[in-house]
C-alpha positions as CSV (number, residue, x, y, z in Angstrom):
1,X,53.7,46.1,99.1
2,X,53.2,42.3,98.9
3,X,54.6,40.2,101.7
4,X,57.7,38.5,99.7
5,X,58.6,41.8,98.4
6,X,58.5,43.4,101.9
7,X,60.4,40.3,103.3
8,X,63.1,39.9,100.6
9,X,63.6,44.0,100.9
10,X,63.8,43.5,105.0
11,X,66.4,40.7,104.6
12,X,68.2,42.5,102.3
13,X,68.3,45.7,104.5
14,X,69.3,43.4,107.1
15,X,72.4,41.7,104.9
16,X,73.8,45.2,104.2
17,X,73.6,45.6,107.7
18,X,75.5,42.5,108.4
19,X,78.7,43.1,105.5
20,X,78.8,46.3,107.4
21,X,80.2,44.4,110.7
22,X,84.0,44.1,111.3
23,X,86.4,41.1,112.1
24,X,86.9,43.2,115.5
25,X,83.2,43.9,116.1
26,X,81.4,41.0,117.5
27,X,81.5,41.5,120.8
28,X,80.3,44.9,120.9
29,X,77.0,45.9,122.3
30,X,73.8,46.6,120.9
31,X,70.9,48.3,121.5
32,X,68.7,44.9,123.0
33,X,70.9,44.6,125.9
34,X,71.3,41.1,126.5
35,X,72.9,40.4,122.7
36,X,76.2,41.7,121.6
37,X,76.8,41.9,117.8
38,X,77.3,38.0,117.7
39,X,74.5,36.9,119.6
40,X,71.9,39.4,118.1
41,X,73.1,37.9,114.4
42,X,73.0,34.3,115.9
43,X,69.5,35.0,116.9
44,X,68.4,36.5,113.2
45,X,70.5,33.6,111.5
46,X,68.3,31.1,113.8
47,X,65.2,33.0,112.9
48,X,65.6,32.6,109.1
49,X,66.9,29.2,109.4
50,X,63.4,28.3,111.6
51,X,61.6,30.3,108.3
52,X,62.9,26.7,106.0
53,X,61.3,23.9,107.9
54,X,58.3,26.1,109.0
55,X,56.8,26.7,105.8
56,X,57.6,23.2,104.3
57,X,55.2,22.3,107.1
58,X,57.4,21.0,110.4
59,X,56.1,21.4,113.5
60,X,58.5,22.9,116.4
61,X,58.6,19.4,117.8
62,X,59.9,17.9,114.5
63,X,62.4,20.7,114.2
64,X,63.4,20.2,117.7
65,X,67.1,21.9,119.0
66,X,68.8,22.2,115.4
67,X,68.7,25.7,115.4
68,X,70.1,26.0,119.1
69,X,73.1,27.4,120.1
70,X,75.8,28.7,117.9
71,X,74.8,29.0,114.4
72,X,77.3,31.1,113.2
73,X,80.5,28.8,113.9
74,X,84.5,30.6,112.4
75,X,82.5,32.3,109.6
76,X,80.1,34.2,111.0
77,X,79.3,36.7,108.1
78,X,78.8,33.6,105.7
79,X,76.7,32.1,107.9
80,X,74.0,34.6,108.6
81,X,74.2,35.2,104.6
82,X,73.7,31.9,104.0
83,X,70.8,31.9,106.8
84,X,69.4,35.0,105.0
85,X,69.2,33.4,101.3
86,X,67.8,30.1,102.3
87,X,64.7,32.5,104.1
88,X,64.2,34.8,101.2
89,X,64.3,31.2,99.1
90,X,61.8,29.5,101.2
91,X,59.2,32.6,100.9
92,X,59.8,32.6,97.5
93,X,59.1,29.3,96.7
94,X,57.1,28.4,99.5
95,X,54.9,30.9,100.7
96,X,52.1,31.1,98.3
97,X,50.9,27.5,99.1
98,X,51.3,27.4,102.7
99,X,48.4,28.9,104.7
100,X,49.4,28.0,108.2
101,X,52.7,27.8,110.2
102,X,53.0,26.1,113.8
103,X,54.9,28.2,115.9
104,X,55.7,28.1,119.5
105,X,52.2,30.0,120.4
106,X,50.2,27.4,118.0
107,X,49.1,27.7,114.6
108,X,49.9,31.2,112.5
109,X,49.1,32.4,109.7
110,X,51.7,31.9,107.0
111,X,51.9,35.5,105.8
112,X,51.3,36.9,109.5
113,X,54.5,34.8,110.3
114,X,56.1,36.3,107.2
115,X,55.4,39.9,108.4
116,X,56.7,39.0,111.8
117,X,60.2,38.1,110.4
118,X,59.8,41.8,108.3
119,X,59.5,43.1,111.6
120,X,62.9,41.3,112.8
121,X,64.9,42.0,110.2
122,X,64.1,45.4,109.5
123,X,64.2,46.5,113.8
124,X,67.5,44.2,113.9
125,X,68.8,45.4,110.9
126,X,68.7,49.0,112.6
127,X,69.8,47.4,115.8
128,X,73.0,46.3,114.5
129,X,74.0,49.4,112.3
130,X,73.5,51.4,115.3
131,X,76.1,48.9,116.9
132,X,78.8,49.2,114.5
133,X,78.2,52.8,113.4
134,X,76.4,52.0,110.1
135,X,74.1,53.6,108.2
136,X,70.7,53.7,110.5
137,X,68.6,55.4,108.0
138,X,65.8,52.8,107.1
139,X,63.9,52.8,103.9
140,X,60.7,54.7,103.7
141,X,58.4,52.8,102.2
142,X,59.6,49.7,104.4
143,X,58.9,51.8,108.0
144,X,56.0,53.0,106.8
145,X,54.8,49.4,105.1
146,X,56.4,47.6,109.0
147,X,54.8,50.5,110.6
148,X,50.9,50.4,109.3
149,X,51.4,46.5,110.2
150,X,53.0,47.0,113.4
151,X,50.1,49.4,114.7
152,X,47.2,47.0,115.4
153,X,49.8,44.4,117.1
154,X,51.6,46.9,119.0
155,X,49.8,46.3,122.5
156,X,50.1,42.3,122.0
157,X,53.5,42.5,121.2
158,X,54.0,44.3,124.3
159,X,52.1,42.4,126.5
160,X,54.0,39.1,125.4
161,X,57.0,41.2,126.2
162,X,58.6,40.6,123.0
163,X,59.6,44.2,122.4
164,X,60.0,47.2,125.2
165,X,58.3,49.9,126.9
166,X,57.3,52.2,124.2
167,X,60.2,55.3,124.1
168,X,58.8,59.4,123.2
169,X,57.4,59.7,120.0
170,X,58.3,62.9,117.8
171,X,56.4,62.6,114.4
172,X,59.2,61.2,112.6
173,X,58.3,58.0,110.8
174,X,61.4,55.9,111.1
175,X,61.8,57.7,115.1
176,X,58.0,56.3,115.9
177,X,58.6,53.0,114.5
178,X,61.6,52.3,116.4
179,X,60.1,54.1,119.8
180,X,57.4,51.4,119.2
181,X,59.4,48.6,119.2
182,X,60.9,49.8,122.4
183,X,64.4,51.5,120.6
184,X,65.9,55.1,121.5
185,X,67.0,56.0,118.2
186,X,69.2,58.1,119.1
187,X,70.7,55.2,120.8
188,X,75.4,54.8,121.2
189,X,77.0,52.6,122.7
190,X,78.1,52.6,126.5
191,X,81.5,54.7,126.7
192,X,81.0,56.1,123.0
């Protein structure tokens, strides 16, 4: 799978995730356990509005603070949709002539970058289904696409303590991927 399909497929896994949250739901927890439901969409709205600027070419420093903070306002739905669009936009249209991003570790490559946001949306995607008792069956062919990436990085990921301690692994595609990115898939809610 090409990297626009894989991330416009992730984003959209993660927007079906996000319609699936109620007016009552935002302050549950989830399963990274400093975010509730609100600040773990915050974070993946701030992530694809970063995914604009950084393929046009800005630097962090140009960007600066505007993605700080609250980014999802009285509308919080709409505004990680809208978030989600405008990254699936820029990959589209930017993508293929943009070889490097700067990110906060230095300069990326602009499809590596790309697969890192897969990784996000898909694990986050997961994340908040399991906190709002959605659907938490991932696609196939996107844990096993995430997956092959994932393997190689894995270690470095880890050691930049980006993701958790590796849980039990079982066999089970979907199962290993998330043990990998630190997730108990069999994860509820405290007091569920």
């Amino acid at each position: 799978m090409d990297t626009q399909e894989m991330h416009r497929r992730t984003v959209e896994w993660w927007t079906t995730c996000l319609a699936g949250v109620g007016d009552g739901q935002w302050g549950e927890p989830t399963p990274c356990a400093d975010w509730d439901v609100r600040a773990l969409v915050n974070h993946v709205a701030g992530e694809d509005l970063w995914t604009v600027p950084l393929l046009e070419g800005s630097t962090i420093e140009e960007v600066g603070d505007r993605y700080d903070g609250d980014l999802l306002g009285d509308a919080p739905l709409a505004a990680g949709q809208a978030a989600a669009d405008a990254a699936v936009t820029a990959v589209a249209d930017l993508l293929a002539g943009r070889e490097t991003v700067q990110l906060s570790y230095g300069e990326e490559r602009a499809d590596e970058y790309v697969w890192q946001l897969c990784a996000d949306h898909l694990v986050h995607g997961w994340d908040l289904a399991a906190a709002v008792g959605g659907d938490t069956a991932l696609p196939a062919d996107l844990v096993a696409a995430l997956g092959e990436w994932f393997a190689p990085r894995e270690e470095m990921y880890r050691g930049a303590g980006v993701i958790g301690d590796q849980q039990a692994l079982t066999g089970d595609a979907q199962h290993d991927l998330l043990a990998r990115f630190g997730r108990e898939s069999g994860w509820t809610a405290p007091g569920s």
